[in-house]
GUROFI-401361 format. One record per residue (C-alpha): residue number from 1; y, x, z negated. Coordinates in steps of 0.05 Angstrom, whole numbers. Last residue first. Layout:
N
NUM,Y,X,Z
...
! end
This chain:
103
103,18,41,-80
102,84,63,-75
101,130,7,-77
100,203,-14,-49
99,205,-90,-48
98,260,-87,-113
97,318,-48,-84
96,305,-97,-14
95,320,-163,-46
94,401,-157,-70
93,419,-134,2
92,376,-175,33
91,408,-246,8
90,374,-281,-52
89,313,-330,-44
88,304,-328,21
87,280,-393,55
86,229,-368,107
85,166,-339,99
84,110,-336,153
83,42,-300,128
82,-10,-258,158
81,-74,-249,117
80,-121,-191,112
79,-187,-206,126
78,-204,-132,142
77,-138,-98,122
76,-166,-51,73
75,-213,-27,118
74,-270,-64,138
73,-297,-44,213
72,-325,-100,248
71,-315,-80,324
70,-279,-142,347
69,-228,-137,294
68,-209,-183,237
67,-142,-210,210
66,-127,-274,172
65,-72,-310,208
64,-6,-368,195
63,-7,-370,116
62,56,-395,107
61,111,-393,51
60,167,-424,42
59,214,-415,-23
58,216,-334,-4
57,223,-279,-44
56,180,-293,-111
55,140,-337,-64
54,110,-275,-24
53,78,-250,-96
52,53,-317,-113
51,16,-322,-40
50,-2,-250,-46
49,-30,-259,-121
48,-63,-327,-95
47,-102,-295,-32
46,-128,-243,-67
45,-122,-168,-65
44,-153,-111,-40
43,-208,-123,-26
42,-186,-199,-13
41,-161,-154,52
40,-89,-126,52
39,-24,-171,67
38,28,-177,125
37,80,-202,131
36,122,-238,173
35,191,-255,157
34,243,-311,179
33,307,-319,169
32,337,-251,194
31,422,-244,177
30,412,-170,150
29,371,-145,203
28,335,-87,187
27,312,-72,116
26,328,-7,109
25,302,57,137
24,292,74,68
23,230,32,52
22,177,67,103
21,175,120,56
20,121,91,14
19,117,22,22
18,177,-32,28
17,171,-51,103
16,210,-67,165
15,197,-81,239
14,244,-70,296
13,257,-133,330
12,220,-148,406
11,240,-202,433
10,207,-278,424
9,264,-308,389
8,252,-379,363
7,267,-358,288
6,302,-290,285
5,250,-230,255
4,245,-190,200
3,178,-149,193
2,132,-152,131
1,87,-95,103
! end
């Protein structure tokens, strides 16, 4: 899942994302610089394959969180990470055929 947002901007942007459904509402703000997104659990997947997945897209990538919960429940996003990309590699419109996915 990642969500588009401006750099330095603290309001509230609509979030976008390439699973299931979710992908044809578009990929939001055409100009935004800066993603976060968000990865599944090592679970799920590892730290590498999301770090040289997010780098396909982006020539800066961050890890800025790993998520937990209070209550210690592992789903698939226990110790997921959150990332901050910047530097796209192509503009939106060429990216967004190839983030859709249905896994």
């Amino acid at each position: 899942m990642a969500s588009p947002v401006t750099a330095g901007s603290w309001r509230r942007r609509r979030g976008s994302c390439g699973h299931d459904t979710e992908w044809w509402w578009g990929p939001g703000n055409p100009h935004a610089t800066t993603v976060v997104a968000v990865t599944l659990g090592p679970d799920s997947s590892s730290r590498s394959s999301n770090l040289s997945y997010l780098h396909q897209y982006f020539r800066n990538v961050r890890q800025a969180a790993t998520l937990s919960n209070p209550w210690g429940i592992k789903n698939e996003y226990y110790k997921g990470q959150v990332w901050i990309c910047t530097g796209l590699r192509h503009p939106w419109a060429q990216l967004w055929p190839q983030l859709r996915h249905y896994d």
